[in-house]
Kinemage of the C-alpha trace (Angstrom):
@kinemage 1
@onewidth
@group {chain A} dominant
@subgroup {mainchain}
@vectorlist {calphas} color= white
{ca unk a 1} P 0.000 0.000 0.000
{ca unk a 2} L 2.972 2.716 0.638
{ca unk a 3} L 4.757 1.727 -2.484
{ca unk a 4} L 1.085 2.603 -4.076
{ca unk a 5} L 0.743 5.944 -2.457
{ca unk a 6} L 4.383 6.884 -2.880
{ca unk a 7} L 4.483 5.845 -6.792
{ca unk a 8} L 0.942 7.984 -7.053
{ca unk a 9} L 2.357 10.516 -5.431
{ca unk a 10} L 6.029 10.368 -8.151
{ca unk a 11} L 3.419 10.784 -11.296
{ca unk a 12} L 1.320 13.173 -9.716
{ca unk a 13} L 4.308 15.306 -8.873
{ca unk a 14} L 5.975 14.302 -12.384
{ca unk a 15} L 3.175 15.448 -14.358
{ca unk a 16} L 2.759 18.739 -12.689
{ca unk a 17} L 5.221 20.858 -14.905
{ca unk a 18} L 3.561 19.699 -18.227
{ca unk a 19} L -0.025 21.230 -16.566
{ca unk a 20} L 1.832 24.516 -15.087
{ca unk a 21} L 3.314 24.561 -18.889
{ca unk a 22} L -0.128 24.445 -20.842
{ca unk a 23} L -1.993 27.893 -21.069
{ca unk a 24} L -4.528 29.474 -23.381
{ca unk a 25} L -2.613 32.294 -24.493
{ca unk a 26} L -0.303 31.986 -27.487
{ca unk a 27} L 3.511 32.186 -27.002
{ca unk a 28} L 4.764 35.055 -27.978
{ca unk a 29} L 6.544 34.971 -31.426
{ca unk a 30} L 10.734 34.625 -31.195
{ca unk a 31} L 11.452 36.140 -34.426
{ca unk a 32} L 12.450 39.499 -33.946
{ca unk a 33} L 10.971 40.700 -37.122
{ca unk a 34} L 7.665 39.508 -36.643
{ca unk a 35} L 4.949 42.482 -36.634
{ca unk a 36} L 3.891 41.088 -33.366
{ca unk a 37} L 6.970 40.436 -31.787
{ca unk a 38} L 7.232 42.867 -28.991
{ca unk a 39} L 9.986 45.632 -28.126
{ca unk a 40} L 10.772 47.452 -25.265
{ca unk a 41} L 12.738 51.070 -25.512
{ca unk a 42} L 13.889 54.113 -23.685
{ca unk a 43} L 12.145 57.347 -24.051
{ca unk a 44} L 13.610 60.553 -22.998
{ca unk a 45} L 11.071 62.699 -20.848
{ca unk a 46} L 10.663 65.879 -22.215
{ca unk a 47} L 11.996 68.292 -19.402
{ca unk a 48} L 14.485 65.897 -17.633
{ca unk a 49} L 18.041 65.294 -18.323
{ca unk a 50} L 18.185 62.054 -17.078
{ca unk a 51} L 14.801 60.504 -16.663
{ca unk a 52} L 13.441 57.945 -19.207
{ca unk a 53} L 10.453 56.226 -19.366
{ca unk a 54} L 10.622 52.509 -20.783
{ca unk a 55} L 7.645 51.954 -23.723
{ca unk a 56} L 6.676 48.267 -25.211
{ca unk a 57} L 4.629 47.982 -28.745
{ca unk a 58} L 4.896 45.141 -31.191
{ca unk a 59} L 6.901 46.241 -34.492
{ca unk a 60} L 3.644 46.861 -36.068
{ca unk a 61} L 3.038 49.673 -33.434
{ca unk a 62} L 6.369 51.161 -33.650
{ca unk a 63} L 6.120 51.363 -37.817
{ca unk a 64} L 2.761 52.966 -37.649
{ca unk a 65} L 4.204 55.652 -35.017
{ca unk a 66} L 7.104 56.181 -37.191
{ca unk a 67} L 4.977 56.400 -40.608
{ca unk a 68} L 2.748 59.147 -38.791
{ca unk a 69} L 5.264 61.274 -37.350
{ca unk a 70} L 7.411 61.350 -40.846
{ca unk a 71} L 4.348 62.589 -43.004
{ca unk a 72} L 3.288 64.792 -39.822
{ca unk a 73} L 6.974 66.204 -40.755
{ca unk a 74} L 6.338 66.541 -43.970
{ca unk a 75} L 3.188 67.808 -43.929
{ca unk a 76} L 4.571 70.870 -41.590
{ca unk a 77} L 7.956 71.206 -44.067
{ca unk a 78} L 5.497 72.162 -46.768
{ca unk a 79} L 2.951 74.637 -45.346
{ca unk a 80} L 5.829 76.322 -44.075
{ca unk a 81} L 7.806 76.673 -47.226
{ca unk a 82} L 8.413 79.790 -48.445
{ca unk a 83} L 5.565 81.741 -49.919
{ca unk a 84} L 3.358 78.794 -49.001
{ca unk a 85} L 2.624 80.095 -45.846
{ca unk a 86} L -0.007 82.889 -46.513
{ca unk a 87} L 0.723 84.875 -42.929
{ca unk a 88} L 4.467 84.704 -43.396
């Protein structure tokens, strides 16, 4: 009877990594490119010489950001071109 208890007790221990491993979330992806692969980066905070603030997106999130902010440059560059700007 203890060799019964103590062998349940072996699997029941033994199989308790492969149940703490199983989830319902997806892994995250490992390839570094993938648009959903997720990065992590240092901001400077406007106003502080030292102080950053850390900032995760997926790639996908970071493109769009950068995509906006270069045609928001743009976009500014030529209304204030010269003789574009109607007030200047």
């Amino acid at each position: 009877m203890r060799k019964l208890v103590l062998l349940l007790s072996v699997a029941a221990f033994g199989a308790m990594p492969v149940l703490a491993q199983s989830s319902d979330k997806p892994l995250p992806p490992k390839d570094r490119r993938d648009p959903n692969y997720v990065r992590c980066r240092l901001i400077d905070v406007t106003g502080s010489l030292v102080k950053k603030e850390k900032t995760c997106k997926t790639n996908r999130e970071w493109e769009e950001l950068r995509t906006r902010g270069n045609s928001d440059a743009e976009r500014f560059i030529e209304q204030n071109r010269t003789g574009a700007n109607p007030n200047g």
